[in-house]
C-alpha positions as CSV (number, residue, x, y, z in Angstrom):
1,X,-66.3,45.8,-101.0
2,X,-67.9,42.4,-100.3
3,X,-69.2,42.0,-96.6
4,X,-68.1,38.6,-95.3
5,X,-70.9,39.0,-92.3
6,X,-74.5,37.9,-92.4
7,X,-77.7,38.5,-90.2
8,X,-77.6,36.6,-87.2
9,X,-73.8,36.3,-87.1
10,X,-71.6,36.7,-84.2
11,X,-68.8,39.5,-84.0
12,X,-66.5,40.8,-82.0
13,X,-66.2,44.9,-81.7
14,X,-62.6,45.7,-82.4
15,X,-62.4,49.7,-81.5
16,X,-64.7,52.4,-80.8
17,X,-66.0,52.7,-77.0
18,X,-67.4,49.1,-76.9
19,X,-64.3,47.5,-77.8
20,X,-64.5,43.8,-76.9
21,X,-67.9,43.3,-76.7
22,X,-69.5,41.0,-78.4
23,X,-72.7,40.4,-80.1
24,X,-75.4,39.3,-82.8
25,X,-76.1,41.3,-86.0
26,X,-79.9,42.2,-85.5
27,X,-79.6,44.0,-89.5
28,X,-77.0,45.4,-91.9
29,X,-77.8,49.1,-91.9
30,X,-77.8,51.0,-95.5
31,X,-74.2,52.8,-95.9
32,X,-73.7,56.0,-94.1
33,X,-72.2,59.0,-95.6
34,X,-69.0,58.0,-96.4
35,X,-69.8,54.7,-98.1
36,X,-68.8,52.2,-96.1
37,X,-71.3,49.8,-94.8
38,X,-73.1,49.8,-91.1
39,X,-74.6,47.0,-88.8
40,X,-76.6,47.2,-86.0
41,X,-75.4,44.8,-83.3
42,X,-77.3,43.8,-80.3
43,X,-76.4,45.5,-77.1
44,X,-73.9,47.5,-78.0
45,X,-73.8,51.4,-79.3
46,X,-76.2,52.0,-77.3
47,X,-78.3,55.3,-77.9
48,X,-80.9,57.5,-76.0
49,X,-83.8,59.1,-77.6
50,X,-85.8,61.4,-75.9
51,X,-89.6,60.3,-77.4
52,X,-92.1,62.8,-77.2
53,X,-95.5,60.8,-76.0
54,X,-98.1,60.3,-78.7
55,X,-101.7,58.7,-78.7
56,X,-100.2,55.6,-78.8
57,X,-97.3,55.6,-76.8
58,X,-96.5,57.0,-73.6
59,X,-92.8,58.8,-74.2
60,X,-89.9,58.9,-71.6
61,X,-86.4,58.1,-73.0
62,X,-86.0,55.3,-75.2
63,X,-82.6,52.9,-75.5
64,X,-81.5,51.6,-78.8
65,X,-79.0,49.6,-80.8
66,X,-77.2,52.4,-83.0
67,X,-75.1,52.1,-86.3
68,X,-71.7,51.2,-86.1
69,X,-68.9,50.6,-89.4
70,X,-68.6,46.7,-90.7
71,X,-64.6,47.5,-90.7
72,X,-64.8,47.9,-86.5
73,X,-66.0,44.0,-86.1
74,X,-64.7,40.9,-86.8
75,X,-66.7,37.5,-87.3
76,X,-66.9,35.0,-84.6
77,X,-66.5,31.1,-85.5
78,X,-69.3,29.2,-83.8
79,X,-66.6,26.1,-83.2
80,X,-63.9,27.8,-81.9
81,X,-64.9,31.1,-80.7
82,X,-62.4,32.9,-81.8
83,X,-62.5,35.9,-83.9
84,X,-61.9,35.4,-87.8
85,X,-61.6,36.3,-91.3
86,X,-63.3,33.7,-92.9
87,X,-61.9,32.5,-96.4
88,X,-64.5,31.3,-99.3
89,X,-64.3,27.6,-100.0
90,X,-66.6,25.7,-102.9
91,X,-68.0,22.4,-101.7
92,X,-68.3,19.4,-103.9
93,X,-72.0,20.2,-104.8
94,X,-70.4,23.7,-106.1
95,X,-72.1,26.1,-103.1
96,X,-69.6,28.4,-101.6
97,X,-69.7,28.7,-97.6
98,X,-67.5,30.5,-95.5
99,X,-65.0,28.8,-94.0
100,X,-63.2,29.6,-90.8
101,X,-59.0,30.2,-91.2
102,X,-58.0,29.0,-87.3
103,X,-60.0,25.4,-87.2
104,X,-61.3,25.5,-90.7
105,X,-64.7,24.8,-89.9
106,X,-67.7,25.4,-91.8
107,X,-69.3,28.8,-91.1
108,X,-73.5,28.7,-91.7
């Protein structure tokens, strides 16, 4: 399956416990068990990891940005921010962008 989202990207969540929330893809993370491909979206999925403290650094529990499925969020146009699946579109040079279906803009 060909993933329609890039790094950097805004998306919508569409289910799972942060439904509605919205935010930037920090990386696409490698597929998890059952194939399908993950992201890693800024502030939401939030998981706590109790670190053990090392020479380094001092411990305590730790919050990051965990996995989620790309199939549970939706792109975001920039113009009209409203969530889309965008369409692929060949300019006249021959480069294909993404274009958005509600307002048709251009999607970088």
């Amino acid at each position: 399956m060909k993933l329609n989202i890039r790094k950097k990207d805004m998306v919508l969540v569409l289910s799972g416990r942060d439904k509605g929330k919205r935010g930037e893809v920090l990386r696409i993370a490698s597929p998890g068990p059952d194939g399908q491909a993950r992201l890693i979206v800024s502030k939401v999925n939030i998981l706590t990891s109790h670190e053990k403290p090392r020479q380094a650094e001092p411990g305590g529990i730790q919050k990051r940005e965990g996995p989620i499925p790309a199939s549970n969020v939706m792109l975001l146009c920039p113009k009209c921010d409203k969530p889309s699946r965008p369409k692929s579109d060949k300019l006249g040079t021959g480069e294909r962008v993404r274009v958005c279906r509600k307002c048709g803009e251009v999607i970088l």
